[in-house]
PDB file of N, CA, C and O in Angstrom:
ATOM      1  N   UNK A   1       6.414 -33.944   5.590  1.00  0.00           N
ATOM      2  CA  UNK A   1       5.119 -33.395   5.930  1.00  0.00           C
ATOM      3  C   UNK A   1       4.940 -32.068   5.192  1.00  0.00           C
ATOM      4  O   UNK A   1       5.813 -31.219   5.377  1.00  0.00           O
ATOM      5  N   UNK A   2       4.081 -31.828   4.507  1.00  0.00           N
ATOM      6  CA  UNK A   2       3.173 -30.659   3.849  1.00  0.00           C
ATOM      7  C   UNK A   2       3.148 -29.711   5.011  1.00  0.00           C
ATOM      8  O   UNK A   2       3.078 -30.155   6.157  1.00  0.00           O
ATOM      9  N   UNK A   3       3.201 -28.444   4.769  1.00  0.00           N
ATOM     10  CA  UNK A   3       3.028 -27.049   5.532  1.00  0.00           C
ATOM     11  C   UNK A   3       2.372 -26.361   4.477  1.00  0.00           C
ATOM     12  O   UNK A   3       2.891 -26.182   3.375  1.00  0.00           O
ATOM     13  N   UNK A   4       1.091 -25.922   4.841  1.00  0.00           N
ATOM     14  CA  UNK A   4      -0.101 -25.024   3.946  1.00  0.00           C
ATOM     15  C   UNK A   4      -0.148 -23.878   4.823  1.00  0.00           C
ATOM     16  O   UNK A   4      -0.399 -23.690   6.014  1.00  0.00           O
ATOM     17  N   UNK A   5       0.306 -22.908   3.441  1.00  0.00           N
ATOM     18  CA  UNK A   5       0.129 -21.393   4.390  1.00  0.00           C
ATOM     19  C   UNK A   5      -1.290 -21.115   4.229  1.00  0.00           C
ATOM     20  O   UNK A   5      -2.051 -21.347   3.289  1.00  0.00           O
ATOM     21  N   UNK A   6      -1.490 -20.511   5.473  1.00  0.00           N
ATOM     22  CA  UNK A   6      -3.128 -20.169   5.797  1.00  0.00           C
ATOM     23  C   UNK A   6      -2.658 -18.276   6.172  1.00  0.00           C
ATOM     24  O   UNK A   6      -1.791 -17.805   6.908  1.00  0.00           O
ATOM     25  N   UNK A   7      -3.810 -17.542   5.172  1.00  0.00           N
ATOM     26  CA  UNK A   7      -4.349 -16.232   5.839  1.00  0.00           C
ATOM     27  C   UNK A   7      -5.572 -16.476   6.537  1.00  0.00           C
ATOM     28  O   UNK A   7      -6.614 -16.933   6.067  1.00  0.00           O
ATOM     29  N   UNK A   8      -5.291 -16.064   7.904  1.00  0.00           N
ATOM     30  CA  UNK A   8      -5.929 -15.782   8.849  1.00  0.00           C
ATOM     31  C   UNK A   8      -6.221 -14.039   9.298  1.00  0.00           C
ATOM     32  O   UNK A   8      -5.339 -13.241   8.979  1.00  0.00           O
ATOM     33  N   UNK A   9      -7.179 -13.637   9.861  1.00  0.00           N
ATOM     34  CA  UNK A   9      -7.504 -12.831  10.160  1.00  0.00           C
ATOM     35  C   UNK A   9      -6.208 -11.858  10.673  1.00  0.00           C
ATOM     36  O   UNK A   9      -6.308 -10.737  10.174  1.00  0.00           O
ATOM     37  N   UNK A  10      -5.470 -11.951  11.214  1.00  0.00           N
ATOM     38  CA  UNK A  10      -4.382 -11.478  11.496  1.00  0.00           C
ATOM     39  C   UNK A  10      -3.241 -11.093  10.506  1.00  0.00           C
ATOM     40  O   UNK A  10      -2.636 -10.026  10.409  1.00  0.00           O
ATOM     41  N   UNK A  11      -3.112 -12.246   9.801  1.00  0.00           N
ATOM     42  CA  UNK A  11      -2.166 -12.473   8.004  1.00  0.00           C
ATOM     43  C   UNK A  11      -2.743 -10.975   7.241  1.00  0.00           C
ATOM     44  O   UNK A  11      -2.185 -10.092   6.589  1.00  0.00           O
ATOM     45  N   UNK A  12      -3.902 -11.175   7.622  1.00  0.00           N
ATOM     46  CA  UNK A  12      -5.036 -10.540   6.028  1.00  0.00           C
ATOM     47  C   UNK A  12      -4.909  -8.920   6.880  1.00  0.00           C
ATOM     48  O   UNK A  12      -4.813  -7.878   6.232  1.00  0.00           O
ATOM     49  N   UNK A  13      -4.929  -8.948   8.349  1.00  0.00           N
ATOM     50  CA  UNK A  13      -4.528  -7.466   8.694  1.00  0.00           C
ATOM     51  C   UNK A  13      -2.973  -6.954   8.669  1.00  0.00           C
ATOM     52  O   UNK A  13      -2.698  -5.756   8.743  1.00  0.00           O
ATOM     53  N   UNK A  14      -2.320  -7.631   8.596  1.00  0.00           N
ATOM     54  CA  UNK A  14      -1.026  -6.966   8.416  1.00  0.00           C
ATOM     55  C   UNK A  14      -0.612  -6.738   7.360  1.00  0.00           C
ATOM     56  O   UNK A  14       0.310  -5.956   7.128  1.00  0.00           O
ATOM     57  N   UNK A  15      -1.498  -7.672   6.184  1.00  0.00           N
ATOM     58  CA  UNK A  15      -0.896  -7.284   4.896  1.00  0.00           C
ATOM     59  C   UNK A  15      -1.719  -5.842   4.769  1.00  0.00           C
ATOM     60  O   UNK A  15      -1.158  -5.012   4.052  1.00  0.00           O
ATOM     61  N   UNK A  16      -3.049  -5.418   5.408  1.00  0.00           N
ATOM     62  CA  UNK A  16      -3.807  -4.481   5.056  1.00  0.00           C
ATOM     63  C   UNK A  16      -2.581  -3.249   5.491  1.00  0.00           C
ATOM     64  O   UNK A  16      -2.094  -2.366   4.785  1.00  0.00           O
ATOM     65  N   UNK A  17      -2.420  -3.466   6.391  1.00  0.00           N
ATOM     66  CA  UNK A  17      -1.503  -2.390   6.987  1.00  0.00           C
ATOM     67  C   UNK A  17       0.297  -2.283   6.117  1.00  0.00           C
ATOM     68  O   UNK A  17       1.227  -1.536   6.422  1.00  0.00           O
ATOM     69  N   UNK A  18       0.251  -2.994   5.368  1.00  0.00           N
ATOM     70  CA  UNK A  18       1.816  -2.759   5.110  1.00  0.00           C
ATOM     71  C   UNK A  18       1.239  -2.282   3.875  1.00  0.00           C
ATOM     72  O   UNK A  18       2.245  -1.961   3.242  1.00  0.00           O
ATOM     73  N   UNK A  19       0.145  -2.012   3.067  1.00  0.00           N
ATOM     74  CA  UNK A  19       0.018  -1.275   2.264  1.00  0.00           C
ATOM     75  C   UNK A  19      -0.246   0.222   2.787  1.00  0.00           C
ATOM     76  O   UNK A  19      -0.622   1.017   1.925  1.00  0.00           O
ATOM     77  N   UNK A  20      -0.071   0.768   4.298  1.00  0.00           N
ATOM     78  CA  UNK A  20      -0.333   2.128   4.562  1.00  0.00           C
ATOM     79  C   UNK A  20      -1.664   1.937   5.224  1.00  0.00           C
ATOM     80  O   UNK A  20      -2.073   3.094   5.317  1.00  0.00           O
ATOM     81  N   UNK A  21      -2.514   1.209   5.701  1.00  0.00           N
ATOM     82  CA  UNK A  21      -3.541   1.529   6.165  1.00  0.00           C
ATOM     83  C   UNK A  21      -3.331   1.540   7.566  1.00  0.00           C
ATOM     84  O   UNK A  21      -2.224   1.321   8.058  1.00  0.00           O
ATOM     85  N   UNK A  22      -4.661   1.863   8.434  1.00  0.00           N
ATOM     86  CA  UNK A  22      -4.381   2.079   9.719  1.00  0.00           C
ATOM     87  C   UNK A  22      -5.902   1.070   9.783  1.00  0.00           C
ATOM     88  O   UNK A  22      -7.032   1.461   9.488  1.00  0.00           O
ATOM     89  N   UNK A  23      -5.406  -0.634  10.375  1.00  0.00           N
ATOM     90  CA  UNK A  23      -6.159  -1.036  11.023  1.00  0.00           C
ATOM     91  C   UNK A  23      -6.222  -1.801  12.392  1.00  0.00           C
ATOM     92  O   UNK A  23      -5.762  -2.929  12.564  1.00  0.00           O
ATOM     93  N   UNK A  24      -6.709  -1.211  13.128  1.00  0.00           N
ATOM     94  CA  UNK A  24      -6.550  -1.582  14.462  1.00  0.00           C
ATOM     95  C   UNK A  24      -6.204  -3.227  14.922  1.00  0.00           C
ATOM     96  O   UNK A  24      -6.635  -4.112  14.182  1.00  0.00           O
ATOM     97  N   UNK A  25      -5.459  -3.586  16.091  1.00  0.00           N
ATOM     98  CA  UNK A  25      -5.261  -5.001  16.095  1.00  0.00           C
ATOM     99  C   UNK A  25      -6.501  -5.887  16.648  1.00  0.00           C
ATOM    100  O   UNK A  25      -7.352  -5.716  17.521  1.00  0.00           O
ATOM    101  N   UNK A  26      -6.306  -6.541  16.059  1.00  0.00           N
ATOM    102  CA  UNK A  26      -8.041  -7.808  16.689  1.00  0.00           C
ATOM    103  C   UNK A  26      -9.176  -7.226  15.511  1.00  0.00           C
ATOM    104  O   UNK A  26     -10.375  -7.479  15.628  1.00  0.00           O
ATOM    105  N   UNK A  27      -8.677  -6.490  14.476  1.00  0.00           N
ATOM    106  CA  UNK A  27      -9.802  -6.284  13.583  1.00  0.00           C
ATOM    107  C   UNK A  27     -10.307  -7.184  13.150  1.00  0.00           C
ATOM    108  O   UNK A  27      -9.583  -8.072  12.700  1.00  0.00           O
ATOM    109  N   UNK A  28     -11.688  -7.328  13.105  1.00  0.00           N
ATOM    110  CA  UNK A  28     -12.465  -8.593  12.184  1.00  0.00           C
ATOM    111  C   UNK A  28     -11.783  -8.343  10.463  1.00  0.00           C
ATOM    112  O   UNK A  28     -11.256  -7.326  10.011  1.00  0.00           O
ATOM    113  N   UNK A  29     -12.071  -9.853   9.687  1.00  0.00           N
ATOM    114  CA  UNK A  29     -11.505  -9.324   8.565  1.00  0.00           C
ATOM    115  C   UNK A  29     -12.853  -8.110   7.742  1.00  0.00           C
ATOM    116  O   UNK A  29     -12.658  -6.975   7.305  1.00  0.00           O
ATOM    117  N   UNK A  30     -13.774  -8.674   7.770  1.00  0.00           N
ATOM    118  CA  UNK A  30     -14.842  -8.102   7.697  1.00  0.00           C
ATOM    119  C   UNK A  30     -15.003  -6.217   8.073  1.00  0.00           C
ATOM    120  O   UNK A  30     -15.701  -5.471   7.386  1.00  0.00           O
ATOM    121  N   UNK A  31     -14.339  -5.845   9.067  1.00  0.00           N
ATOM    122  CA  UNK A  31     -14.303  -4.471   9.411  1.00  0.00           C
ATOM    123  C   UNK A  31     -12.896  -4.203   8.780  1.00  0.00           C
ATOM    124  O   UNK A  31     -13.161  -3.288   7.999  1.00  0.00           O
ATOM    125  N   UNK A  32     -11.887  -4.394   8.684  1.00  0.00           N
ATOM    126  CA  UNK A  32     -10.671  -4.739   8.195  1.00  0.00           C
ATOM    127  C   UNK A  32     -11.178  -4.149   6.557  1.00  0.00           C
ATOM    128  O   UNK A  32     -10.632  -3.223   5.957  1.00  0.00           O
ATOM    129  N   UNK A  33     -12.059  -4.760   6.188  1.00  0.00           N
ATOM    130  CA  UNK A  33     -12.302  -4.438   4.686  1.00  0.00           C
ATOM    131  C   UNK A  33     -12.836  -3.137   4.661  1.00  0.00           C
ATOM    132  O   UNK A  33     -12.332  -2.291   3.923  1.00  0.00           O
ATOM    133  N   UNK A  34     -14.196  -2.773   5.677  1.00  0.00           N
ATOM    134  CA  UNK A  34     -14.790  -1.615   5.654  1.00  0.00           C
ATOM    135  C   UNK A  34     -13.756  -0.966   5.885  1.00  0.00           C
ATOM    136  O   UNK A  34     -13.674  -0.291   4.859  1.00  0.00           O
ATOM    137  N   UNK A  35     -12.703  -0.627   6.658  1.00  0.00           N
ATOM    138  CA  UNK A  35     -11.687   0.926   6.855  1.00  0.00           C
ATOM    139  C   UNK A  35     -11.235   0.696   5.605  1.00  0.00           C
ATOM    140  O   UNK A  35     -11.491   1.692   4.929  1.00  0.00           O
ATOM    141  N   UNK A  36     -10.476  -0.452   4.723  1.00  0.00           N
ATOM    142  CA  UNK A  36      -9.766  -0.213   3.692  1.00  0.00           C
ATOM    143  C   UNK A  36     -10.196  -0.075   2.569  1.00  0.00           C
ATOM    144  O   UNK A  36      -9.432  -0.016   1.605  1.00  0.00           O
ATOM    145  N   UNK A  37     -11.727   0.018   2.435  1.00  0.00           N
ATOM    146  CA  UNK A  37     -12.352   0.619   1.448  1.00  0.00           C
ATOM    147  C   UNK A  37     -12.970   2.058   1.219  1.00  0.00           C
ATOM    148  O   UNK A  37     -13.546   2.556   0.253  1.00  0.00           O
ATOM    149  N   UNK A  38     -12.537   2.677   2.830  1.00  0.00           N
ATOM    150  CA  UNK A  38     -13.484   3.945   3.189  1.00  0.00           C
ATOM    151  C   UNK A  38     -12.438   5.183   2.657  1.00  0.00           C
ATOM    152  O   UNK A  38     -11.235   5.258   2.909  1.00  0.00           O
ATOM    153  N   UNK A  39     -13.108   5.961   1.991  1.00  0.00           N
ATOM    154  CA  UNK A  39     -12.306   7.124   1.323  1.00  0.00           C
ATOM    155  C   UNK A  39     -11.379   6.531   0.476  1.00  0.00           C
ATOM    156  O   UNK A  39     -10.189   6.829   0.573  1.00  0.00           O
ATOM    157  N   UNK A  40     -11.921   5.439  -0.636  1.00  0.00           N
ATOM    158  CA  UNK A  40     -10.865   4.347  -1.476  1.00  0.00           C
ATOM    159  C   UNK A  40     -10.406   5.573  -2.464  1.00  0.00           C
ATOM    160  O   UNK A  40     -11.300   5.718  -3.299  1.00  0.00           O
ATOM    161  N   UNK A  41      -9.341   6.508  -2.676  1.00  0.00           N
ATOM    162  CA  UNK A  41      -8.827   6.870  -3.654  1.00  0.00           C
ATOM    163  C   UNK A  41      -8.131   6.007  -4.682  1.00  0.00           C
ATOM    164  O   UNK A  41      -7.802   4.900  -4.257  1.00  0.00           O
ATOM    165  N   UNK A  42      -7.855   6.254  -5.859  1.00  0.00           N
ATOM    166  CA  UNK A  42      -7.105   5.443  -6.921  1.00  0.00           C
ATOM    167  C   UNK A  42      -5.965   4.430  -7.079  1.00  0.00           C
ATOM    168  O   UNK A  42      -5.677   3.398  -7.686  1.00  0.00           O
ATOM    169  N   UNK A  43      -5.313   5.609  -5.883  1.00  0.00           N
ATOM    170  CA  UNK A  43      -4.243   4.898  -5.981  1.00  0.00           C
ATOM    171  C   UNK A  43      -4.119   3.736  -4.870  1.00  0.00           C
ATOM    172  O   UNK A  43      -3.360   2.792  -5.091  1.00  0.00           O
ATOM    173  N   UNK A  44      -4.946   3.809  -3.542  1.00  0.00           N
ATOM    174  CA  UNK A  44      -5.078   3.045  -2.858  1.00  0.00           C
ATOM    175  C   UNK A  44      -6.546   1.494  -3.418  1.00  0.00           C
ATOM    176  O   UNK A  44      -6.804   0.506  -2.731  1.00  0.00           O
ATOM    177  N   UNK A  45      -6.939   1.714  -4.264  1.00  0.00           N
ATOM    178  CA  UNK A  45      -7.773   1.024  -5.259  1.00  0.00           C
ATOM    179  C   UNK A  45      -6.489   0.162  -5.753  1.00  0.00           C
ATOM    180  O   UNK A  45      -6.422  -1.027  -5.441  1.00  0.00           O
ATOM    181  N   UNK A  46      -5.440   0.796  -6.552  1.00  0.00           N
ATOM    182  CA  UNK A  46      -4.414  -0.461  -7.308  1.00  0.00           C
ATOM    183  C   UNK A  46      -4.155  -1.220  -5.995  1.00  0.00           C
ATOM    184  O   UNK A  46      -4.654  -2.345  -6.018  1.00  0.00           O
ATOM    185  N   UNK A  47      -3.368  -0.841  -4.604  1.00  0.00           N
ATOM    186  CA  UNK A  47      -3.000  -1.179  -4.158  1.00  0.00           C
ATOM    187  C   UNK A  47      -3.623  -2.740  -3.960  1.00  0.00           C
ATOM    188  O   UNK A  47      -3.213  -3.883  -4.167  1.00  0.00           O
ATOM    189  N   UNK A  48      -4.934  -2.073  -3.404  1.00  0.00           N
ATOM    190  CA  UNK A  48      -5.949  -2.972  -2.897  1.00  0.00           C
ATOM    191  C   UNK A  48      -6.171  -4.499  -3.960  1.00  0.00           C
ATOM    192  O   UNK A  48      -6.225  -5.722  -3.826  1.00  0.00           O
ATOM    193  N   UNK A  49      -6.256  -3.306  -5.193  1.00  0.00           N
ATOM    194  CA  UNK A  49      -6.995  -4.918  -6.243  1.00  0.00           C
ATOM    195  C   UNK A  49      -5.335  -5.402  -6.006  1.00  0.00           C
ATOM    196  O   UNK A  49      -5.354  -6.154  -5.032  1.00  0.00           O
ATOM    197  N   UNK A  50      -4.300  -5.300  -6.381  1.00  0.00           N
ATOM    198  CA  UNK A  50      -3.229  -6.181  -6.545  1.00  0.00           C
ATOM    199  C   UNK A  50      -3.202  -6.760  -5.273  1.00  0.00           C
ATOM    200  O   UNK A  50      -2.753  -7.836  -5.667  1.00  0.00           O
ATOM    201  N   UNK A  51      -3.294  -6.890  -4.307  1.00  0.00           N
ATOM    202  CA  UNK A  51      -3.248  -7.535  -2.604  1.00  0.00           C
ATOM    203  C   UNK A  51      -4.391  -8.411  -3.411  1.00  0.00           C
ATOM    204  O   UNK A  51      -3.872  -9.397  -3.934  1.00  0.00           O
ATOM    205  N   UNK A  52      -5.835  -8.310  -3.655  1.00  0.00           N
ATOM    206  CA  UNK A  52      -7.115  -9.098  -3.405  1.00  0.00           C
ATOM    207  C   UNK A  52      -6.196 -10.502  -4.560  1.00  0.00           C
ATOM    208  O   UNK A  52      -6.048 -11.656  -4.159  1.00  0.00           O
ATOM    209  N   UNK A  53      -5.618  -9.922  -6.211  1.00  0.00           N
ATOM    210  CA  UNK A  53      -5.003 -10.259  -6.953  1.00  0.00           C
ATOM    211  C   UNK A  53      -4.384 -11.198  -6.124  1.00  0.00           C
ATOM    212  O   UNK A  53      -5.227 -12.065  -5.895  1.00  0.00           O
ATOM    213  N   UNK A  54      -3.337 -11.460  -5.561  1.00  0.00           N
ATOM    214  CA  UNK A  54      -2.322 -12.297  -4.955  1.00  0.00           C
ATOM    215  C   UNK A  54      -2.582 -13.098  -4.156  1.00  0.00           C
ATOM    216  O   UNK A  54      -2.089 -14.222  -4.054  1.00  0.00           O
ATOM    217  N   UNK A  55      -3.697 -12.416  -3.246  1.00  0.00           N
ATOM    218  CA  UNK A  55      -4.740 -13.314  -2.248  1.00  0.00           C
ATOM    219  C   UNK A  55      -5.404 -14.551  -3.149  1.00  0.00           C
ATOM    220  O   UNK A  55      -4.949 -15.637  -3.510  1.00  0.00           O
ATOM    221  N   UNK A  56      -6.526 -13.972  -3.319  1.00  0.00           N
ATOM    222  CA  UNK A  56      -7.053 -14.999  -4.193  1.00  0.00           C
ATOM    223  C   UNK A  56      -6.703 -15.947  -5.916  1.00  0.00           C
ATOM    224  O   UNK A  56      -7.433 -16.760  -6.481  1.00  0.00           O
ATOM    225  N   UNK A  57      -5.221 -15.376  -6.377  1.00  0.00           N
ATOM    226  CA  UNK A  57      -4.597 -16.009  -7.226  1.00  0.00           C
ATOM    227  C   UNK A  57      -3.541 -16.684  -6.588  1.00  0.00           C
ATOM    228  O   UNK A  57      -2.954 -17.360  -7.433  1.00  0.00           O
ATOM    229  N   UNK A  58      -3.022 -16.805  -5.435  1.00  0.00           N
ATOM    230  CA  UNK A  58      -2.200 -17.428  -4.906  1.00  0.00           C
ATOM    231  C   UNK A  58      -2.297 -18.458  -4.407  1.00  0.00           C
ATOM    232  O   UNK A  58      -3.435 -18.927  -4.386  1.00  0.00           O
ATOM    233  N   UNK A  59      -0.949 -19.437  -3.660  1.00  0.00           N
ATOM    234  CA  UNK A  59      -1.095 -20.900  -3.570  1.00  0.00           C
ATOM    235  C   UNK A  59      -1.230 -20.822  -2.031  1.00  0.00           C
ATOM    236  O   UNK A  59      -0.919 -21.875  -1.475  1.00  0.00           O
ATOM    237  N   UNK A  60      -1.710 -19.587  -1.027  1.00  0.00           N
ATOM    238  CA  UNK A  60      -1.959 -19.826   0.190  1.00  0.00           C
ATOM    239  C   UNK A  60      -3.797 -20.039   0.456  1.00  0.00           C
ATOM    240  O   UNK A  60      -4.733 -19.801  -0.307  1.00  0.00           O
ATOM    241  N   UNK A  61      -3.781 -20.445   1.517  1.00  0.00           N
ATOM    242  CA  UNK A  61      -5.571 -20.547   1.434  1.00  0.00           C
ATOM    243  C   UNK A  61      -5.809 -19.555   2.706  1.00  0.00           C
ATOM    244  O   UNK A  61      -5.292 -19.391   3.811  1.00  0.00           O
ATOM    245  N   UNK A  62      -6.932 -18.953   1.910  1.00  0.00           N
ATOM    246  CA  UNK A  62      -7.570 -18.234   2.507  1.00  0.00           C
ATOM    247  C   UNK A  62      -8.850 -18.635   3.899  1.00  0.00           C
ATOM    248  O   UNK A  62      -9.722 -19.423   3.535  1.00  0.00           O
ATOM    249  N   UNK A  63      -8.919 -18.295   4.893  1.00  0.00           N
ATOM    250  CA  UNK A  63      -9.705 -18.768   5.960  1.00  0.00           C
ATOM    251  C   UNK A  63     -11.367 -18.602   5.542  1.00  0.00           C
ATOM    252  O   UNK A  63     -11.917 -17.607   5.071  1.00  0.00           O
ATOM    253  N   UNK A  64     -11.648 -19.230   5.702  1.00  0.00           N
ATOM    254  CA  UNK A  64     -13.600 -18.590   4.999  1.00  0.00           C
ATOM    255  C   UNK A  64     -13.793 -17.272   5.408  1.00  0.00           C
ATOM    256  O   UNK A  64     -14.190 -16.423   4.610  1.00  0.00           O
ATOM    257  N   UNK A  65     -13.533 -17.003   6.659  1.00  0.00           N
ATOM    258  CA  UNK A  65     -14.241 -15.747   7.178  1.00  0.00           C
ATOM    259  C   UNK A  65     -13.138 -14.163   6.682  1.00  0.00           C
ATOM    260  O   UNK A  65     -13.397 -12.965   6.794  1.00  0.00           O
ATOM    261  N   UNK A  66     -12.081 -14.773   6.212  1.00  0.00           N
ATOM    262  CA  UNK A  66     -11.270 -13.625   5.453  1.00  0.00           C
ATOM    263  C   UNK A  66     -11.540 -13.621   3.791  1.00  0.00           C
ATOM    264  O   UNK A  66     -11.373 -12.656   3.044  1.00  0.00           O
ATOM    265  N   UNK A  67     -12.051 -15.105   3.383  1.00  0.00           N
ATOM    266  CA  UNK A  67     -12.811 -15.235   1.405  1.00  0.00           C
ATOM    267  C   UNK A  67     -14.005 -14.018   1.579  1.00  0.00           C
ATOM    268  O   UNK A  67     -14.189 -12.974   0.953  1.00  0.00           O
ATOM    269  N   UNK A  68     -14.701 -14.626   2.686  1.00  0.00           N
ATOM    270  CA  UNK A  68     -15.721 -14.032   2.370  1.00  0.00           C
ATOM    271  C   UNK A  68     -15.943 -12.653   3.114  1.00  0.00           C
ATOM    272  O   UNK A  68     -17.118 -12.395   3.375  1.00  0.00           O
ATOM    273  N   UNK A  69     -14.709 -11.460   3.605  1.00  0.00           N
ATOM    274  CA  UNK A  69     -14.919 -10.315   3.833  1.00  0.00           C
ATOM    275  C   UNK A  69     -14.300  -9.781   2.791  1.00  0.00           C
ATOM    276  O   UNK A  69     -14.587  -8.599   2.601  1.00  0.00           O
ATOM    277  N   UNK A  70     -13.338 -10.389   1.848  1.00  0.00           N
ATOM    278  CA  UNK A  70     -13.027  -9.393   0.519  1.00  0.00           C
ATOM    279  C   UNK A  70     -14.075  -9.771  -0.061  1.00  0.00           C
ATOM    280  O   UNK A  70     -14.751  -8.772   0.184  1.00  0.00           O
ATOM    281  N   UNK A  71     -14.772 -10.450  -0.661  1.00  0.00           N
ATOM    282  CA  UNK A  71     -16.049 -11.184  -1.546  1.00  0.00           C
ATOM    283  C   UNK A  71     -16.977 -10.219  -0.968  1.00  0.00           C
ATOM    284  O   UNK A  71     -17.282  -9.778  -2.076  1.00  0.00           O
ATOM    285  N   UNK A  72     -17.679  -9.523  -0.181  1.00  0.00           N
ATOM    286  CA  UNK A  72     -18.543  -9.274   0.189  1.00  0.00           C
ATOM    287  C   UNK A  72     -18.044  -7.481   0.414  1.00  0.00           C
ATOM    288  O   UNK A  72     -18.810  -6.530   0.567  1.00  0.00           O
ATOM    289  N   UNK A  73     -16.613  -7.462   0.369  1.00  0.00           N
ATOM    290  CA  UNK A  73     -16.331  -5.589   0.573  1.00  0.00           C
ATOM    291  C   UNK A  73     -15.366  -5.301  -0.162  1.00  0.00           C
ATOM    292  O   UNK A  73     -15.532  -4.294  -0.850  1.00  0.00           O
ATOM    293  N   UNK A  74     -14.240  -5.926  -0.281  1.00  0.00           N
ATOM    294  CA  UNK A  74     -13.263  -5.249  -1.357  1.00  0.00           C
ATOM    295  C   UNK A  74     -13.756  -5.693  -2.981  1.00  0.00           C
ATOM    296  O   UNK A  74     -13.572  -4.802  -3.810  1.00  0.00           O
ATOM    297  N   UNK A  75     -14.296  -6.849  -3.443  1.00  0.00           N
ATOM    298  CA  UNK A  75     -14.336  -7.318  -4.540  1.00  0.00           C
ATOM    299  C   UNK A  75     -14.888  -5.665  -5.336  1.00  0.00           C
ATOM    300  O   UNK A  75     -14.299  -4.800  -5.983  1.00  0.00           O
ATOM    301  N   UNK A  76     -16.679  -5.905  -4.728  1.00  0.00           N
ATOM    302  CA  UNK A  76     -17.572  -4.422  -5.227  1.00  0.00           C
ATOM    303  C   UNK A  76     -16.776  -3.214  -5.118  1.00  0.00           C
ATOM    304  O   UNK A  76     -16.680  -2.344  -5.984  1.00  0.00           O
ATOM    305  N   UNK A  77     -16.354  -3.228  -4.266  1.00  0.00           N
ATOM    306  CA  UNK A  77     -15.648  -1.579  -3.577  1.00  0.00           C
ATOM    307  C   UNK A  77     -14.570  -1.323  -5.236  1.00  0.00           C
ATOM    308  O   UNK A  77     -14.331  -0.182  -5.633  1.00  0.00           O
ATOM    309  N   UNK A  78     -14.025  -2.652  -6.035  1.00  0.00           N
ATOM    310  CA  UNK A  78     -12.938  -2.635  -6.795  1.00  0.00           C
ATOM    311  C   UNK A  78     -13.626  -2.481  -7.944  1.00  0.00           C
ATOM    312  O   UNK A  78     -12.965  -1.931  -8.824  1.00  0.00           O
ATOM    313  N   UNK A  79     -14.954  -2.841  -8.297  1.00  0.00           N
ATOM    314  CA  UNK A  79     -14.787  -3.199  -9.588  1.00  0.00           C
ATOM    315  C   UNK A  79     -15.260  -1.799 -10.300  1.00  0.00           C
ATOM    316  O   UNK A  79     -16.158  -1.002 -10.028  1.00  0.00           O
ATOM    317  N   UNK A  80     -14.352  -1.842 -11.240  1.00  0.00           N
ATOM    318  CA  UNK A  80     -14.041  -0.563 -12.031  1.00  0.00           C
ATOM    319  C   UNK A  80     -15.563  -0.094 -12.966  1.00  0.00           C
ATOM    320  O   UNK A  80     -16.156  -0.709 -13.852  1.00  0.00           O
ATOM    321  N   UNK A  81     -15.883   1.415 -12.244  1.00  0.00           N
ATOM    322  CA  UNK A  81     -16.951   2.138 -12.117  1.00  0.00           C
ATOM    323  C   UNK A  81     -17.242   2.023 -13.808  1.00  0.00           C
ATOM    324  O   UNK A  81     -16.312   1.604 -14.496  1.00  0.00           O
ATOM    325  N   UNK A  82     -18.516   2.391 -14.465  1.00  0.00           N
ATOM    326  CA  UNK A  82     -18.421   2.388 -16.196  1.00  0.00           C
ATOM    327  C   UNK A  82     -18.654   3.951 -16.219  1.00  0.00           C
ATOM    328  O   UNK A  82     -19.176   4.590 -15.306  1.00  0.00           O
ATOM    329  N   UNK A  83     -18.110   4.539 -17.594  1.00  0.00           N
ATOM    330  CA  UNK A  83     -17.652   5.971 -17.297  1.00  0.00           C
ATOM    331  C   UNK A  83     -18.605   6.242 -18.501  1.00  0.00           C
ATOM    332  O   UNK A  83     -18.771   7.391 -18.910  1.00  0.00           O
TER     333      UNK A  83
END
């Protein structure tokens, strides 16, 4: 029998938090994105794109409602400003 790893809302907050963030437990992924984009300095920017990187290049599947709170807050929040 096949075992498919799934991020779930919970998955997608603990990875938020083992990069240093502080997000509360039972966070939506959706609010989950808003704290980890708020006051995004640089270096917490690499962090972030390499997590979104692994998320969405990886062989686990993502839950809709965790695709579509990076798609809708971390993707923009990442993409590199034109100078």
């Amino acid at each position: 029998m096949m075992h498919a790893d799934l991020i779930d809302q919970e998955d997608f907050r603990e990875r938020l938090v083992a990069l240093g963030l502080s997000i509360p437990d039972g966070t939506s992924p959706e609010h989950a994105c808003e704290l980890a984009v708020s006051g995004l300095s640089a270096e917490r920017a690499v962090a972030l794109r390499h997590l979104v990187e692994e998320l969405l290049g990886g062989s686990a599947t993502l839950l809709p409602n965790v695709r579509e709170a990076i798609s809708r807050h971390l993707l923009p929040a990442l993409v590199p400003k034109p100078t």
